[in-house]
N, CA, C and O of each residue as an XYZ file, in Angstrom:
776
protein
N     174.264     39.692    109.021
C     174.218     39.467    110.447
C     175.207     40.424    111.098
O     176.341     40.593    110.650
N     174.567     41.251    112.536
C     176.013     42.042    113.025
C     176.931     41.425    113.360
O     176.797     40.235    113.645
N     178.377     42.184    113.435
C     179.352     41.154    113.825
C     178.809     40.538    115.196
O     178.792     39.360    115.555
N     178.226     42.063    116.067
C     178.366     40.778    117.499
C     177.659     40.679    118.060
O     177.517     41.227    119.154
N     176.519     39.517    117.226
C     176.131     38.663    117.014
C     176.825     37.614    117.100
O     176.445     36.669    117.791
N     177.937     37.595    116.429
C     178.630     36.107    116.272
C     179.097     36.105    117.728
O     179.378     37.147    118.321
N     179.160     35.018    118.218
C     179.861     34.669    119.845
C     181.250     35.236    119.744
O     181.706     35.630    120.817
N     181.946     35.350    118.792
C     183.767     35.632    119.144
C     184.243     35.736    117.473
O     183.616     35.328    116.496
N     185.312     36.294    117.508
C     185.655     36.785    116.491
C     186.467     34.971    116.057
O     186.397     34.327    115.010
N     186.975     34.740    117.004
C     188.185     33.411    117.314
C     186.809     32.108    116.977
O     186.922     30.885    116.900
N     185.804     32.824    116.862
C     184.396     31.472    116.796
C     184.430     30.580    115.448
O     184.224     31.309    114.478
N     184.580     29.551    115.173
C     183.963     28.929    114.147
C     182.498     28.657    114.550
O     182.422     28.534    115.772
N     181.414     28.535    113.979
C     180.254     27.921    113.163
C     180.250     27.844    112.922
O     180.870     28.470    112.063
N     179.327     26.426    112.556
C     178.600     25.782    111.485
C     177.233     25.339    111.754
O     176.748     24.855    112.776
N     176.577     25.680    110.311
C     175.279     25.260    110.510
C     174.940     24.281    109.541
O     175.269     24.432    108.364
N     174.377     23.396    109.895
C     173.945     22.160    109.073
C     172.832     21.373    108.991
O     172.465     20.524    109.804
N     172.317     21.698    107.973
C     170.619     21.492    107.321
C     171.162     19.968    107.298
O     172.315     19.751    106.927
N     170.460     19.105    107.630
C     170.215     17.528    107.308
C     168.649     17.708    106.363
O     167.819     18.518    106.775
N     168.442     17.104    105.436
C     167.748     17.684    104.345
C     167.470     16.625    103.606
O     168.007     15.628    104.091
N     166.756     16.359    102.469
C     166.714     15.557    101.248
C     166.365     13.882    101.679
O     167.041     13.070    101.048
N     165.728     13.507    102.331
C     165.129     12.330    102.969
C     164.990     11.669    102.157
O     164.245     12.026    101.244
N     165.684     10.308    102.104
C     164.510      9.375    101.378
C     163.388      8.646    101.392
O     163.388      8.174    102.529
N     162.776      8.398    101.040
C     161.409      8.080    100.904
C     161.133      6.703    102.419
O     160.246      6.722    103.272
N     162.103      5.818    102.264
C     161.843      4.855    103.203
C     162.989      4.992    104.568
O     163.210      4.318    105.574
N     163.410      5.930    104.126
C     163.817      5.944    106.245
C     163.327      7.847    106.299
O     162.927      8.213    107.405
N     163.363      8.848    105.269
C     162.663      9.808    105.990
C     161.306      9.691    106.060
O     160.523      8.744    105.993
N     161.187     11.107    106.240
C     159.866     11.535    106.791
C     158.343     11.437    105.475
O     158.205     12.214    104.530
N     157.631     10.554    105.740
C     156.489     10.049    104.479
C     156.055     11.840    103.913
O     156.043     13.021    104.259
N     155.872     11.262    103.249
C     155.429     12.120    102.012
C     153.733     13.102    102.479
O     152.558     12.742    102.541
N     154.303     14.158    102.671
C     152.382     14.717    103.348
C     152.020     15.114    102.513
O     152.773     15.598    101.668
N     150.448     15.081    102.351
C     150.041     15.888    101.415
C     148.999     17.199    101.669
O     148.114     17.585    100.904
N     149.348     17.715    102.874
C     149.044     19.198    103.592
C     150.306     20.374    103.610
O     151.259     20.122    102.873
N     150.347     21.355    104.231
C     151.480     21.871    104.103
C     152.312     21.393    105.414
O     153.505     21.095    105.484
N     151.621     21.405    106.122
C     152.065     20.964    107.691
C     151.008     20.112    108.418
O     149.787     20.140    108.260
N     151.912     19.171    109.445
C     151.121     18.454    109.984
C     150.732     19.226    111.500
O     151.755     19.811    111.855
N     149.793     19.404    112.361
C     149.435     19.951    113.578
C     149.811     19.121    114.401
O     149.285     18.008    114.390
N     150.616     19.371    115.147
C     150.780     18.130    116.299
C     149.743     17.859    117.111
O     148.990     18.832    117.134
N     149.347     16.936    117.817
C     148.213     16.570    118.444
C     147.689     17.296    119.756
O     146.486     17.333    120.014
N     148.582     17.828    120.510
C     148.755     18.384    121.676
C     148.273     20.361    120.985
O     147.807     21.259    121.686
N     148.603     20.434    119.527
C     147.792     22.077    119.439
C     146.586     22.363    118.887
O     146.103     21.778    117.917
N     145.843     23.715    119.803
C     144.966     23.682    119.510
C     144.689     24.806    118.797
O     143.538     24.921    118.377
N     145.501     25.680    118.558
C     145.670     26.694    117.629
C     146.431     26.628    117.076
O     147.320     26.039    117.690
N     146.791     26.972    115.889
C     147.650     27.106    114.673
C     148.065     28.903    114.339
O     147.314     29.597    113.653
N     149.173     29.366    114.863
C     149.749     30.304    114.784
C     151.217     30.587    114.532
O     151.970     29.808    115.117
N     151.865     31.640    113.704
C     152.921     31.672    113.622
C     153.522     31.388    114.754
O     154.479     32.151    114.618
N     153.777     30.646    116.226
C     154.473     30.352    117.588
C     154.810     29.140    116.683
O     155.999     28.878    116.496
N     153.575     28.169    115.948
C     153.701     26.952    115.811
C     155.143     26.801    114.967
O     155.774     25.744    114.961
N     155.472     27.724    114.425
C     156.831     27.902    112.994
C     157.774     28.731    113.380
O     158.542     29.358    112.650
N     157.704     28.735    114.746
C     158.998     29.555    115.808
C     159.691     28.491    116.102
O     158.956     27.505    116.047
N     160.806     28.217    116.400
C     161.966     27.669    117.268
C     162.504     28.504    118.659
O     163.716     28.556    118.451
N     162.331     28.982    119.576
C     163.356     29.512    119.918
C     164.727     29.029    120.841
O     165.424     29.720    121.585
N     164.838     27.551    120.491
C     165.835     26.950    121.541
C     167.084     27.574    121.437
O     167.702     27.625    122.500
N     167.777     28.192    120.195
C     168.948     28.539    120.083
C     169.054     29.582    120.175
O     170.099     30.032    119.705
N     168.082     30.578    120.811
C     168.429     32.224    120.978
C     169.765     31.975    121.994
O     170.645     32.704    121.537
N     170.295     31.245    123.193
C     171.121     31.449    124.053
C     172.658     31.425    123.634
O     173.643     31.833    124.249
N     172.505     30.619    121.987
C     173.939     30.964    121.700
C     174.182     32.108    120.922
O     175.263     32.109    120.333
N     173.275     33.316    120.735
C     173.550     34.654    119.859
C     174.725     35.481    121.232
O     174.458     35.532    122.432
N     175.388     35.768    120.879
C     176.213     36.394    121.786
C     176.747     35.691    122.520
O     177.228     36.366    123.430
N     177.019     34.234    122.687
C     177.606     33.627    123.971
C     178.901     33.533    123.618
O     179.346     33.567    122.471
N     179.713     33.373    124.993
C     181.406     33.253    124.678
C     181.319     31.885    124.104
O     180.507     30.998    124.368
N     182.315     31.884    123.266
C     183.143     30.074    123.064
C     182.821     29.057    123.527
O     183.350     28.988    124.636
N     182.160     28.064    123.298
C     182.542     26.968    124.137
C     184.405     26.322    124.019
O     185.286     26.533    123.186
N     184.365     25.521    125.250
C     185.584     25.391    125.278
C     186.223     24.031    124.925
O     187.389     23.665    124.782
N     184.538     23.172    124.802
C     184.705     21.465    123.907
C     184.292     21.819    123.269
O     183.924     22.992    123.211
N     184.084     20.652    122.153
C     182.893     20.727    121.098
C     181.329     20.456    121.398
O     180.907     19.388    121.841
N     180.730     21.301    121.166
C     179.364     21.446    121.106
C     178.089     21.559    120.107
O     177.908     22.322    119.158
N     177.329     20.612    120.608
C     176.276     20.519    118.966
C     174.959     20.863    119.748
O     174.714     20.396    120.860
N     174.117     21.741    119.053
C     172.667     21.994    119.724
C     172.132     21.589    117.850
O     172.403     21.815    116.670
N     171.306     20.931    118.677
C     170.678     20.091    117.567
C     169.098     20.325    117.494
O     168.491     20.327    118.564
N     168.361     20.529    116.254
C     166.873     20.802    116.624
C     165.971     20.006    115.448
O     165.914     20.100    114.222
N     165.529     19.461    116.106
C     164.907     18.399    115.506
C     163.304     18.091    115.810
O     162.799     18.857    116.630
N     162.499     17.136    115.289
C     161.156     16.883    115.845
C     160.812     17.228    117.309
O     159.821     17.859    117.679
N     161.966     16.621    118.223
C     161.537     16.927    119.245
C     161.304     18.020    119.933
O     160.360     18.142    120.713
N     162.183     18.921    119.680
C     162.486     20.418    120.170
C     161.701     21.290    119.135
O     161.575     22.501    119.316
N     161.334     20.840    118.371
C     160.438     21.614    117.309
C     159.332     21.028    116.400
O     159.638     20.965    115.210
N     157.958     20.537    116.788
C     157.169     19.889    116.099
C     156.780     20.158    114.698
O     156.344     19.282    113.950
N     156.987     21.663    114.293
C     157.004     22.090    113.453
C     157.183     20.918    112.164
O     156.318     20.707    111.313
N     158.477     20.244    112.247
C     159.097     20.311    111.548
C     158.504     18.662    110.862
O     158.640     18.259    109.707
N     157.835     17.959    112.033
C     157.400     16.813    111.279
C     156.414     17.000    109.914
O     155.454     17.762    109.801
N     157.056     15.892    108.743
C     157.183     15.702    107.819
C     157.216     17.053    106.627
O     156.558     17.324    105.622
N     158.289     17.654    107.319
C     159.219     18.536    106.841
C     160.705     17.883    105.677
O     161.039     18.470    104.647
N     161.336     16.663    106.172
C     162.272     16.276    106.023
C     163.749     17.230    106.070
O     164.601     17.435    105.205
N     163.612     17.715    107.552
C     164.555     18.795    107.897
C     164.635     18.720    109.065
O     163.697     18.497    109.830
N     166.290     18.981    109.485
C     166.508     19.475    111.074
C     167.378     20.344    110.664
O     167.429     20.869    109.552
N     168.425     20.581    112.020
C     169.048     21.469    111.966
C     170.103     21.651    113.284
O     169.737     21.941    114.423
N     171.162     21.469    112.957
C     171.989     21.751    114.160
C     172.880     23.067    114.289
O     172.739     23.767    113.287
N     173.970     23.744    115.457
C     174.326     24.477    115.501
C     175.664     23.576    115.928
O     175.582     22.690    116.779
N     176.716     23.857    115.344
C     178.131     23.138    116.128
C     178.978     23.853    116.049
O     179.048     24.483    114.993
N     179.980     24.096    117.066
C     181.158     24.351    117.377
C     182.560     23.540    117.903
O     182.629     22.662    118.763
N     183.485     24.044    117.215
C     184.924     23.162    117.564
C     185.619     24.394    118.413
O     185.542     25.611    118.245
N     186.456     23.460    119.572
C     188.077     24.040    119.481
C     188.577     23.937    118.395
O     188.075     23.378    117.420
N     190.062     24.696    118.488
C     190.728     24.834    118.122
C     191.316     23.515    117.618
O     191.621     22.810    118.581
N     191.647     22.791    116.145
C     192.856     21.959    116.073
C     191.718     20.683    115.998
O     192.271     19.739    115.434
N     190.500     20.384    116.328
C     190.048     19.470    116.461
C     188.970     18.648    115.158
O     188.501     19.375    114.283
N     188.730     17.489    115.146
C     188.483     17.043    114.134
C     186.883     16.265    114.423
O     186.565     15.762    115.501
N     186.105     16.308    113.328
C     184.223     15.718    113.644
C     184.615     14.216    113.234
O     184.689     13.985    112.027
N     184.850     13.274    114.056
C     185.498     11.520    112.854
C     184.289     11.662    111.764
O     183.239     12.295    111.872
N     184.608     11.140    111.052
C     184.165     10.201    109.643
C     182.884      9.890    110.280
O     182.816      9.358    111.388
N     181.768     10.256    109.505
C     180.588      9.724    109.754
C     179.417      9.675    108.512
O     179.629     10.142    107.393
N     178.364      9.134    108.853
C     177.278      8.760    107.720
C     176.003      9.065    107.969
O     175.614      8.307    108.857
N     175.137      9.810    107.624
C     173.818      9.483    107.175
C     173.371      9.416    106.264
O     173.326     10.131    105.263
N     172.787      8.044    106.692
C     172.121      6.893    105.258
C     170.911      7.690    104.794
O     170.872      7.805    103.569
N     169.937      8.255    105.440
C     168.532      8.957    104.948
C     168.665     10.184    104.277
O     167.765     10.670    103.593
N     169.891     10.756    104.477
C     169.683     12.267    104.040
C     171.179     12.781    103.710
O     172.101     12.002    103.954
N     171.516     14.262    103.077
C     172.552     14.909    102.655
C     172.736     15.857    103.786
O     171.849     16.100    104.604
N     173.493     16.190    103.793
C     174.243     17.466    104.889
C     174.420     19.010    104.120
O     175.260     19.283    103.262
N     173.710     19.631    104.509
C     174.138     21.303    103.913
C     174.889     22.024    105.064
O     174.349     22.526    106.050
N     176.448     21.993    104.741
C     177.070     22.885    105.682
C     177.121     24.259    105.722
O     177.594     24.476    104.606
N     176.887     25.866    106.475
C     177.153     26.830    106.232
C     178.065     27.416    107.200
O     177.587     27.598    108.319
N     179.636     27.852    106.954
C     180.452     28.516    107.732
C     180.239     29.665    107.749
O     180.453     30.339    106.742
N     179.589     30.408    109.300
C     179.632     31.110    109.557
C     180.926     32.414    109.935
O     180.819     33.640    109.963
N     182.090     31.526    110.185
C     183.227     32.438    110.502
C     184.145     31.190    111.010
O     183.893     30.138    111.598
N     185.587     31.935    110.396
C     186.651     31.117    110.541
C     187.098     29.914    109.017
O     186.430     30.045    107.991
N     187.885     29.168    109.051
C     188.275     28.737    108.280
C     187.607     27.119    108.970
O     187.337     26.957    110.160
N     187.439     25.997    107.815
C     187.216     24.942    107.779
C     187.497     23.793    106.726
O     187.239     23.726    105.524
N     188.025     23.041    107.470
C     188.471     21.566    106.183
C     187.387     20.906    106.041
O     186.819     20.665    107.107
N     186.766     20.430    104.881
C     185.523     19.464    105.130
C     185.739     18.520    104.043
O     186.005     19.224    103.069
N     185.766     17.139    103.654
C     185.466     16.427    103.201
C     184.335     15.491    103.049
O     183.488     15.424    103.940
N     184.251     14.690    101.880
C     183.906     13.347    101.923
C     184.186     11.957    100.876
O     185.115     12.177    100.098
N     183.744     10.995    100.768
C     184.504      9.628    100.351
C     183.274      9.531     99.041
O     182.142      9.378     99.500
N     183.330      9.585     97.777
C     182.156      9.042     96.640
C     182.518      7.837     96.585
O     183.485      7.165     96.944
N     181.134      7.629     95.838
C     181.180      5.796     95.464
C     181.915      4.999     94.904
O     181.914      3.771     94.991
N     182.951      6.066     93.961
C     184.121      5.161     93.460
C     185.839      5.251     94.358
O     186.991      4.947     94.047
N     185.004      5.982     95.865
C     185.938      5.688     96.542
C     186.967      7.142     96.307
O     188.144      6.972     96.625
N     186.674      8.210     95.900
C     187.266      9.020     95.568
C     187.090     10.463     96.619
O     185.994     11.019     96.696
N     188.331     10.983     97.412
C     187.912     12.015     98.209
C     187.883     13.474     97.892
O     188.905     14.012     97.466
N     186.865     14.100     98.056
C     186.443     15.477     97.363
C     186.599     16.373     98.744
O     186.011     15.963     99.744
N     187.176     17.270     98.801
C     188.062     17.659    100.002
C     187.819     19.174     99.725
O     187.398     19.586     98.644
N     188.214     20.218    101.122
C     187.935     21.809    100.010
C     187.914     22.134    101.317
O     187.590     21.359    102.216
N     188.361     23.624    101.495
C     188.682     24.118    102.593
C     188.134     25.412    102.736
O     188.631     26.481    102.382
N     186.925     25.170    103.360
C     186.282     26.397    103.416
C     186.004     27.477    104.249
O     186.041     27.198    105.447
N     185.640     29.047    103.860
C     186.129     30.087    104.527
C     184.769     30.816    104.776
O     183.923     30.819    103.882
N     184.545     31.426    105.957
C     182.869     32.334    106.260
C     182.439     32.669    104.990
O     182.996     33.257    104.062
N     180.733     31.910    105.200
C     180.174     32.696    103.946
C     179.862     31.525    102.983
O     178.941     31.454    102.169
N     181.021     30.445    103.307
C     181.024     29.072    102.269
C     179.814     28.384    102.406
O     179.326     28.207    103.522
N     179.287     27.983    101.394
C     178.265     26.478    101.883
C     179.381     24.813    100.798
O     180.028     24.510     99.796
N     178.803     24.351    102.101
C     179.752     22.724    101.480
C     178.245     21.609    101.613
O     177.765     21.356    102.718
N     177.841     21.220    100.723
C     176.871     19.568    100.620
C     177.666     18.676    100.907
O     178.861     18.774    100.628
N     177.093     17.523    101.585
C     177.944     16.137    101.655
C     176.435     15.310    101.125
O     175.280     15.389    101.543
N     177.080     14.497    100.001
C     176.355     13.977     99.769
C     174.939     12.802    100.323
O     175.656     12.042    100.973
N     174.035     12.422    100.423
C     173.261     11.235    101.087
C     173.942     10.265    101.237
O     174.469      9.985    100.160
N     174.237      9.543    102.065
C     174.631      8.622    102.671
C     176.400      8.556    102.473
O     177.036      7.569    102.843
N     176.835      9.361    102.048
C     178.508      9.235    101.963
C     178.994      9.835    103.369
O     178.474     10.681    104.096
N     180.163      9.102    103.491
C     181.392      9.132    104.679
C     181.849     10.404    104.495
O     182.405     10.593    103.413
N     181.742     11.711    105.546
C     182.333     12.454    105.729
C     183.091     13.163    106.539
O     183.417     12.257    107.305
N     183.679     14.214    106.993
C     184.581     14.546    108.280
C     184.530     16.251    108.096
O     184.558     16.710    106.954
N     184.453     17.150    109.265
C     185.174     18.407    108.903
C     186.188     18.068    109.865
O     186.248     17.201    110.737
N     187.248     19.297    109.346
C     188.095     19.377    110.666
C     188.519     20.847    110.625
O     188.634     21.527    109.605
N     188.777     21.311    112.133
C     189.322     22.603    112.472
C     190.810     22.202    112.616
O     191.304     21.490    113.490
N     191.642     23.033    111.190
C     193.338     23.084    111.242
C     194.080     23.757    111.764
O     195.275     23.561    111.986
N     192.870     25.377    112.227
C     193.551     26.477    112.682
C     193.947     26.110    114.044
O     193.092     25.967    114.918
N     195.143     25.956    114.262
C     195.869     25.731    116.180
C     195.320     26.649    116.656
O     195.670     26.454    117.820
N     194.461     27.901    116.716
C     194.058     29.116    117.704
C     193.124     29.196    117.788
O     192.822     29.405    118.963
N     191.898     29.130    116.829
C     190.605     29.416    116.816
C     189.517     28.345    117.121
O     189.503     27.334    116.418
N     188.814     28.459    117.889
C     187.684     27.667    117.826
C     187.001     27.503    116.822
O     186.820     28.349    115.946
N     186.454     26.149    116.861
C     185.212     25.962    115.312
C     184.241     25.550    116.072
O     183.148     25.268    115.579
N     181.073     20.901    113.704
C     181.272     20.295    113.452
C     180.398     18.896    112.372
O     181.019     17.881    112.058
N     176.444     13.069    112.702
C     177.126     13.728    114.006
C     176.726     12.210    114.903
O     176.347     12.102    116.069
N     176.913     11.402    114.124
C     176.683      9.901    114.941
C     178.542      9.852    114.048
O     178.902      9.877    112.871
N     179.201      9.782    115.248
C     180.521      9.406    114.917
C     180.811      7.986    114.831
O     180.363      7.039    115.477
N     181.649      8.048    113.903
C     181.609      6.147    113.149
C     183.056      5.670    114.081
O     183.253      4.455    114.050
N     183.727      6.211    114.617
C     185.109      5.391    115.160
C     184.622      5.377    116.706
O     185.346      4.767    117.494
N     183.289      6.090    117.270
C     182.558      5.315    118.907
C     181.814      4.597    118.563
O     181.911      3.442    118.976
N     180.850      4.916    117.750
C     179.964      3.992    117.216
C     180.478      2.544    117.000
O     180.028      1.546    117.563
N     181.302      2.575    116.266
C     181.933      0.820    116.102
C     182.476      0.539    117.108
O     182.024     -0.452    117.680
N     183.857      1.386    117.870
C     184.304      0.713    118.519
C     183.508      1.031    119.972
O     184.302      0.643    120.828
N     182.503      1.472    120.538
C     181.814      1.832    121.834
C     180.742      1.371    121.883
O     179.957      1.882    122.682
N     180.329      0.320    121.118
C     178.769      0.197    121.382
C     178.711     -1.455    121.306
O     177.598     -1.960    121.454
N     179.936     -2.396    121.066
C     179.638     -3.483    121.509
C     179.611     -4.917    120.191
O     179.423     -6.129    120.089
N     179.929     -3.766    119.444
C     180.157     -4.718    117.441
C     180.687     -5.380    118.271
O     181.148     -5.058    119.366
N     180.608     -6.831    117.502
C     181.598     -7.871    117.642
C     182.920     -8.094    117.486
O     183.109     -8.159    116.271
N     183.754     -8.218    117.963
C     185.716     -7.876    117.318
C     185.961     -8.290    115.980
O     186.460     -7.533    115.147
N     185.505     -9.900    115.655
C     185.206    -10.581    114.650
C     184.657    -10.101    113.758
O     185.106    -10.556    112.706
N     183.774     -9.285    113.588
C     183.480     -8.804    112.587
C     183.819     -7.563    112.253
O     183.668     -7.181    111.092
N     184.474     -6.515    113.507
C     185.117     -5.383    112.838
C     186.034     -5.687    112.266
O     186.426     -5.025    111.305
N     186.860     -7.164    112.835
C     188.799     -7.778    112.452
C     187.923     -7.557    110.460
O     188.322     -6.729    109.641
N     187.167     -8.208    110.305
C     186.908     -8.822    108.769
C     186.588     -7.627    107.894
O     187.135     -7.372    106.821
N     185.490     -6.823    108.575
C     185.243     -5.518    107.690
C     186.440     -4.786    107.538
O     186.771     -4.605    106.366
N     187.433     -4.154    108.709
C     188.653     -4.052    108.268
C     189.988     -4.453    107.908
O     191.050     -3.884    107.653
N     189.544     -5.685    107.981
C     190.354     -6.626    106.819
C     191.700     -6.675    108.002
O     192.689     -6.202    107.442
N     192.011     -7.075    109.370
C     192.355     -6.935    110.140
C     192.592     -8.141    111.154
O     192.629     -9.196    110.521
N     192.769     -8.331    112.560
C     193.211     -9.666    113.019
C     192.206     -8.604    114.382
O     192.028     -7.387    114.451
N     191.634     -9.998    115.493
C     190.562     -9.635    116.087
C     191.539     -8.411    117.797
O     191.073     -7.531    118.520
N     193.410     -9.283    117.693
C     194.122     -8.089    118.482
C     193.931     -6.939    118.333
O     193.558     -6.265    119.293
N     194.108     -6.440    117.233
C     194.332     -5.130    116.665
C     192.680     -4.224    116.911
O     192.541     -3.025    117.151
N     191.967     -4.915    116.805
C     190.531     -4.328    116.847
C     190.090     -4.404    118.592
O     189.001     -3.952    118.948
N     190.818     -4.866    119.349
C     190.612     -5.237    120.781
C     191.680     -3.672    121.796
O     191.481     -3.039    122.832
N     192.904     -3.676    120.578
C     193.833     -2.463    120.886
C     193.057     -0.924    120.424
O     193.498      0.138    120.864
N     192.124     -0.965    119.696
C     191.168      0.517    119.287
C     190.322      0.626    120.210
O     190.151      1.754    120.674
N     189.557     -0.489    120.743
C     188.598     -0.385    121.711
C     189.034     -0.412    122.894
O     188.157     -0.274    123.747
N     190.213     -0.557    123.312
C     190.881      0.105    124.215
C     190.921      0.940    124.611
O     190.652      1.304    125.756
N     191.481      1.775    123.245
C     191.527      3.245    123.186
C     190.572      4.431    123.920
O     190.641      5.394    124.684
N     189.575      3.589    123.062
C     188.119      4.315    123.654
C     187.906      4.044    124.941
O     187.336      4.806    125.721
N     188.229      3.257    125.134
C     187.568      2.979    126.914
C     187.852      3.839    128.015
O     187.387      3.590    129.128
């Protein structure tokens, strides 16, 4: 890829294949190569184009974090594919919380810059690794994972598990118990968020 191409030298990317479906929450099993969406009436290489993300080839930085995400909707292509695909970027210093998907694995690829990425295995054990342009990192199907940007200067990331619990209305009572906790302390996080 030319360098500039990449948005900024100071840019982290990442690109991340969501991939490897399982059978009962992904995408059923086809037995064509592709499905036609209902709405086409020709079948042409347009149908196996994307072009939503041409606008970030050359763009400056964003200055939050930003995820362009492409999925069934933005790309019909892709039904019963068992694939999407996002584009994310961090500031500087900032961290993706701990999160999960239950249906599928994560294929990370760093495009530029440095990156921390983890995640949590089943015996509870964290596999951690700090990766540099060029790297690819897997997170396993359904395991707890996080990246984070360490570099203080450079910009760099997706259902986050610390809004998700505490922003959407769980019961206190039952976050106090899952984290083994008293129902104050879980009333003082959702605070936080508010």
């Amino acid at each position: 890829m030319p360098r500039n191409s990449i948005p900024s030298k100071a840019c982290k990317t990442i690109l991340i294949f969501a991939c490897f479906q399982i059978a009962v929450s992904g995408d059923a099993d086809i037995i064509s190569d592709f499905i036609v969406p209902p709405n086409v009436t020709k079948v042409d290489g347009r149908l196996f184009t994307c072009t939503a993300l041409r606008s970030l080839v050359g763009a400056k930085p964003p200055t939050s974090f930003t995820a362009s995400k492409v999925s069934m909707p933005e790309f019909p292509a892709l039904n019963g594919q068992s694939v999407s695909y996002a584009f994310l970027q961090y500031p500087a210093g900032t961290l993706n919380p701990p999160r999960t998907h239950p249906p599928s694995a994560e294929l990370l690829f760093l495009v530029d810059g440095c990156l921390e990425v983890g995640f949590v295995g089943t015996a509870n054990k964290l596999f951690t690794q700090t990766l540099e342009a060029g790297d690819m990192f897997v997170f396993p199907k359904g395991r707890v994972h996080y990246q984070y940007n360490n570099d203080p200067k450079n910009l760099a990331g997706t259902v986050s598990i610390p809004s998700t619990l505490f922003t959407t209305g769980v019961d206190s009572g039952i976050l106090a118990e899952a984290f083994e906790t008293d129902v104050a302390t879980i009333e003082k996080i959702k605070a936080g968020f508010a």
